[in-house]
N, CA, C and O of each residue as an XYZ file, in Angstrom:
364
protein
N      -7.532     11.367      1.526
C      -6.747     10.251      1.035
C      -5.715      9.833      2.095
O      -5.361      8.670      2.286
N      -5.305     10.831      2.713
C      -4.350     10.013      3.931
C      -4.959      9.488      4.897
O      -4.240      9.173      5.845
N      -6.115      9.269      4.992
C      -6.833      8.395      5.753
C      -6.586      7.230      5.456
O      -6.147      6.669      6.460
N      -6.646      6.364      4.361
C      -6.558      5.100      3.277
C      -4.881      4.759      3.659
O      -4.532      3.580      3.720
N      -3.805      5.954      3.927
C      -2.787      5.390      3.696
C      -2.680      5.087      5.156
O      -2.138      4.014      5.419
N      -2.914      5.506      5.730
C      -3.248      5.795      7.618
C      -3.432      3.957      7.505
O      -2.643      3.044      7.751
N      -5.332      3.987      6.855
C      -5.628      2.799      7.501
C      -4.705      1.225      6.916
O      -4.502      0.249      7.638
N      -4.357      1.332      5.750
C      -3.053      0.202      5.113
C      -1.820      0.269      5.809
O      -1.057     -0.685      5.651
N      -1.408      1.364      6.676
C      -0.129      0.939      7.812
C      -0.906      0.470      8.877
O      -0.120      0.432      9.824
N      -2.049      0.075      9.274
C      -2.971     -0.159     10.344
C      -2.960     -1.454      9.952
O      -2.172     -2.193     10.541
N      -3.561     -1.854      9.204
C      -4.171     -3.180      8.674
C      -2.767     -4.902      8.032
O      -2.786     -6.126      7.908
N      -1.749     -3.612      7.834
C      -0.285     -3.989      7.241
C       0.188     -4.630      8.627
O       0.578     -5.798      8.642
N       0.163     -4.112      9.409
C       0.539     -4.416     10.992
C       0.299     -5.201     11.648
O       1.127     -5.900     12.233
N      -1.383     -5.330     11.751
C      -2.288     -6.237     12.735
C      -2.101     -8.227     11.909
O      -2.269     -9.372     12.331
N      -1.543     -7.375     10.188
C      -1.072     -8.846      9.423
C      -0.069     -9.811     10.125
O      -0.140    -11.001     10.432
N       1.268     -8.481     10.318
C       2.299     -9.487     10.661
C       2.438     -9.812     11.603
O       3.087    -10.820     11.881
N       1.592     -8.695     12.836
C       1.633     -9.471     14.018
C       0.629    -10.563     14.288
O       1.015    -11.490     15.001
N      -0.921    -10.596     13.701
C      -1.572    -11.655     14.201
C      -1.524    -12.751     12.802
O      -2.000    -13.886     12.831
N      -0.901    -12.181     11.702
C      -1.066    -13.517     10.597
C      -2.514    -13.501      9.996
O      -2.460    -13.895      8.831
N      -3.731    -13.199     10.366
C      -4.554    -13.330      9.961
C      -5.912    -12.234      9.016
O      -6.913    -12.573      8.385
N      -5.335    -10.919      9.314
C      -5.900     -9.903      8.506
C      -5.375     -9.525      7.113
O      -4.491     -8.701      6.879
N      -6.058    -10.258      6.234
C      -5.951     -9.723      4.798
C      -6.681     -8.794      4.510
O      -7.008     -8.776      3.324
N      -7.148     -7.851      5.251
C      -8.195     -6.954      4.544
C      -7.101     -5.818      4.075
O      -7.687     -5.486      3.045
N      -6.424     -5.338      4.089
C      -4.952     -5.053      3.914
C      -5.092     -4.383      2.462
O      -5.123     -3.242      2.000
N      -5.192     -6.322      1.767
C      -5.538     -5.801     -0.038
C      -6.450     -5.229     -0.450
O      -6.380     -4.710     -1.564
N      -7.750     -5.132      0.424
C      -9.082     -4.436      0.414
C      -8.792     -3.192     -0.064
O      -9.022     -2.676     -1.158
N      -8.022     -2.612      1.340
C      -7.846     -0.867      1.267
C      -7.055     -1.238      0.057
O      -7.987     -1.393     -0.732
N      -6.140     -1.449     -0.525
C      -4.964     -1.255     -1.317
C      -5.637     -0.784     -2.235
O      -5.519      0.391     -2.583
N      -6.805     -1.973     -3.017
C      -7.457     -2.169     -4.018
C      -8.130     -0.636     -4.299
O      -8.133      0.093     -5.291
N      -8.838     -0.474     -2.599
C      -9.454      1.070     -2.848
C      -8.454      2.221     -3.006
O      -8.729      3.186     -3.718
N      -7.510      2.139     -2.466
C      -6.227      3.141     -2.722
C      -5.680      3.257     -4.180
O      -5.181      4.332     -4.513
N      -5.738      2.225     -5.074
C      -5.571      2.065     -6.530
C      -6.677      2.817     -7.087
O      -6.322      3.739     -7.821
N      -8.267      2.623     -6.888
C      -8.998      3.604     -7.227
C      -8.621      4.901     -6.993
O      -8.218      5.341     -8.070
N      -8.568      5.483     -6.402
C      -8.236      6.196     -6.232
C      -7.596      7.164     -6.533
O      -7.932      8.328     -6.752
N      -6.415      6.535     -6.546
C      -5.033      7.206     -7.479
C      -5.401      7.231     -8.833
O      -5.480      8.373     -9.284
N      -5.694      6.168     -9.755
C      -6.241      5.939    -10.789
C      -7.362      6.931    -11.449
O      -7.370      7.409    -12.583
N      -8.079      7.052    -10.641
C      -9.324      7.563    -11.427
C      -9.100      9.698    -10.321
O      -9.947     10.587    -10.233
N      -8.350      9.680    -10.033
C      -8.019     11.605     -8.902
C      -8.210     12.144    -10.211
O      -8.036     11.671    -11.335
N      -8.718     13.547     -9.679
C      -8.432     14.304    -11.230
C      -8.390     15.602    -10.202
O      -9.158     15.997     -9.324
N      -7.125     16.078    -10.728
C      -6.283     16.149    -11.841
C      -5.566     14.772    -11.474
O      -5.494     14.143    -10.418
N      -5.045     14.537    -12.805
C      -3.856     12.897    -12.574
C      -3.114     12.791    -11.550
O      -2.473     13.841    -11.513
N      -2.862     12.238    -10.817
C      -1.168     12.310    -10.311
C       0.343     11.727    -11.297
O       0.575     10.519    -11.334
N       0.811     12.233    -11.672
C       1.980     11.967    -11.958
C       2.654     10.739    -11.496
O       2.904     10.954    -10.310
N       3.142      9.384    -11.861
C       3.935      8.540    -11.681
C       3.648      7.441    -10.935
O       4.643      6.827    -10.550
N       2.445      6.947    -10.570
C       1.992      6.110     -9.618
C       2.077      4.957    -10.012
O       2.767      4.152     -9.387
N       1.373      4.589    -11.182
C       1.393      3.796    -11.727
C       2.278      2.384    -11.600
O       1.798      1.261    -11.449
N       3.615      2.712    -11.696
C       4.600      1.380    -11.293
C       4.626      1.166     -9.818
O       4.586      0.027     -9.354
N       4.702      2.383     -8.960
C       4.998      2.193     -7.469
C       3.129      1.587     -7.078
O       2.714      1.251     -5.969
N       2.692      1.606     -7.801
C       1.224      1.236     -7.447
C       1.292     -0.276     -7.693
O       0.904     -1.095     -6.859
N       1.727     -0.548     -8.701
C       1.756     -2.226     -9.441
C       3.454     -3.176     -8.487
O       3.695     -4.380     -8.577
N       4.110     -2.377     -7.873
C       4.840     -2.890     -7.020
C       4.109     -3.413     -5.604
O       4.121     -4.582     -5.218
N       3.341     -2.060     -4.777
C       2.410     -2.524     -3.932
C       1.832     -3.521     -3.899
O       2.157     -4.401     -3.102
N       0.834     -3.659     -4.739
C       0.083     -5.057     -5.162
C       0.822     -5.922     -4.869
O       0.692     -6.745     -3.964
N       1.907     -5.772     -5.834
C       3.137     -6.993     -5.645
C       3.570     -7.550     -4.637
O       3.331     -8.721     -4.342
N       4.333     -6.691     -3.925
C       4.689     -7.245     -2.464
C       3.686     -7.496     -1.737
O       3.904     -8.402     -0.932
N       2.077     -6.796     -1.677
C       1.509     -7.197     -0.814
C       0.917     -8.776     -0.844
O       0.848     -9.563      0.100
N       0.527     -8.968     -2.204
C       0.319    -10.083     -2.721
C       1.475    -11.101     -1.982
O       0.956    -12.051     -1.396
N       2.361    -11.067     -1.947
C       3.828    -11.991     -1.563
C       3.864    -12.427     -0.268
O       4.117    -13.545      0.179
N       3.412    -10.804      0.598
C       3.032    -11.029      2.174
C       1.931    -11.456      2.288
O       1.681    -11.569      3.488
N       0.697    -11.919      1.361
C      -0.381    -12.763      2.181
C       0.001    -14.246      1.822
O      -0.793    -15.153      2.074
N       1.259    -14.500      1.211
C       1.957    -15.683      0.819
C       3.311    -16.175      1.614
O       3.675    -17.349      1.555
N       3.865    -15.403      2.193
C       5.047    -15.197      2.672
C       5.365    -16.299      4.011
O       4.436    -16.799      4.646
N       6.362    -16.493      4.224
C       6.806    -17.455      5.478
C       7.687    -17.127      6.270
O       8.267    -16.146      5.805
N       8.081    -17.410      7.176
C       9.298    -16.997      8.308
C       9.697    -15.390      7.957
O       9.096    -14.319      7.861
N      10.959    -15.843      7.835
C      11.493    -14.012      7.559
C      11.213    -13.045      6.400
O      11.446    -11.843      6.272
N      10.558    -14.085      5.478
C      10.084    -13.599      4.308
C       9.030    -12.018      4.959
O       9.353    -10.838      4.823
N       8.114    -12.418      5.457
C       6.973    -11.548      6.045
C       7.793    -10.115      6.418
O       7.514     -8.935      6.207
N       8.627    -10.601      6.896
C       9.521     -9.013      7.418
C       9.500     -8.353      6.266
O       8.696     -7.461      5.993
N      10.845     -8.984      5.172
C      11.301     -8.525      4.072
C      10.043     -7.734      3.281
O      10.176     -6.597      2.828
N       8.876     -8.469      3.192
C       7.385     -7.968      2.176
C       6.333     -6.531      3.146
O       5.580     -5.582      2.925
N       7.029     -7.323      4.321
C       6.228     -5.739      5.156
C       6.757     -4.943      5.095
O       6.028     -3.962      5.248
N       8.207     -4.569      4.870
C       8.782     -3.358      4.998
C       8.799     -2.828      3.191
O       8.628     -1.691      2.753
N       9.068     -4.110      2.423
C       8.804     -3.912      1.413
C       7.419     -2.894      0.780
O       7.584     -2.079     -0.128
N       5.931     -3.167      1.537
C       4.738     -2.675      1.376
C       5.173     -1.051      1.718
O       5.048     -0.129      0.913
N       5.660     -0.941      2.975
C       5.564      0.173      3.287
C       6.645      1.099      3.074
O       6.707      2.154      3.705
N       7.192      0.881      2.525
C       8.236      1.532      1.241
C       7.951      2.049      0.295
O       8.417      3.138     -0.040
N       6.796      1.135     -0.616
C       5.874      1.469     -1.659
C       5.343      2.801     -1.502
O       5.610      3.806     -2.161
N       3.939      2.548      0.219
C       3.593      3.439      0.375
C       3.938      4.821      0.458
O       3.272      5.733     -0.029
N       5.108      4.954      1.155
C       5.826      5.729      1.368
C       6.044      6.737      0.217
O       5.635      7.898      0.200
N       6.854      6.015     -0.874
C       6.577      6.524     -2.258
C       5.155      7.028     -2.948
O       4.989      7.905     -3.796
N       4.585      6.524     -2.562
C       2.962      6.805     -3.369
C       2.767      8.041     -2.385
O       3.012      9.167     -2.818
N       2.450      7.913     -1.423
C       2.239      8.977     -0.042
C       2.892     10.498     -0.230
O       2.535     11.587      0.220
N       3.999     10.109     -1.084
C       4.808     11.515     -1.029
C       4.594     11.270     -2.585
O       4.618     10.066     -2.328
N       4.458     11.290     -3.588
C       3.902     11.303     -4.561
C       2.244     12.267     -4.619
O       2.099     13.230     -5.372
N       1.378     11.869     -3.881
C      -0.027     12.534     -3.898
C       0.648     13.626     -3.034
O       0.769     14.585     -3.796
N       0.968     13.839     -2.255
C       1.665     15.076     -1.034
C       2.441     16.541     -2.113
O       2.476     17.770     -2.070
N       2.977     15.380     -3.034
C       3.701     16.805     -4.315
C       2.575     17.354     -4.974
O       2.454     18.543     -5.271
N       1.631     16.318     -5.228
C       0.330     16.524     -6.527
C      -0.305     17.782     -5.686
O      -0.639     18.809     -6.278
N      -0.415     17.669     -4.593
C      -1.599     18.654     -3.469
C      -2.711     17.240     -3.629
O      -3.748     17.725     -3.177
N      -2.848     16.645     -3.790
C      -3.944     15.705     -3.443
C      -4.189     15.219     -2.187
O      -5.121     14.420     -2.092
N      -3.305     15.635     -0.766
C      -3.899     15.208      0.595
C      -3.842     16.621      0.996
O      -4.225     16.961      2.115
């Protein structure tokens, strides 16, 4: 699974610098599987998961300085989710 979070700071990146890679929400989408369906559960994902979406959604919408604010925003999320599966033992 830290591969997925690996490749969404990869893909998060190549966004704001070239503007043109949305595949971004791809992984996300698969990273929501993921979390969603792990067994055993993880504990608490759920909102920091439905925030992700959120902001990422915002940054394939976003303008001028906005893009900053939603990228750091994304990877904040992650961050949280990341150390979330890291407590579970799930990476």
């Amino acid at each position: 699974m830290k591969q997925i979070f690996d490749e969404i700071k990869v893909e998060l990146k190549q966004f704001v610098d070239d503007g043109e890679n949305t595949y971004f929400c791809s992984s996300i989408n698969s990273l929501s599987f993921k979390l969603e369906n792990h067994y055993p559960k993880i504990p608490d994902v759920a909102y920091p998961l439905a925030e992700l979406r959120s902001y990422a959604h915002q940054l394939t919408v976003a303008e001028y300085d906005e893009v900053q604010k939603f990228y750091h925003l994304c990877l904040g999320r992650l961050e949280v989710l990341e150390n979330k599966v890291e407590q579970a033992g799930a990476i």
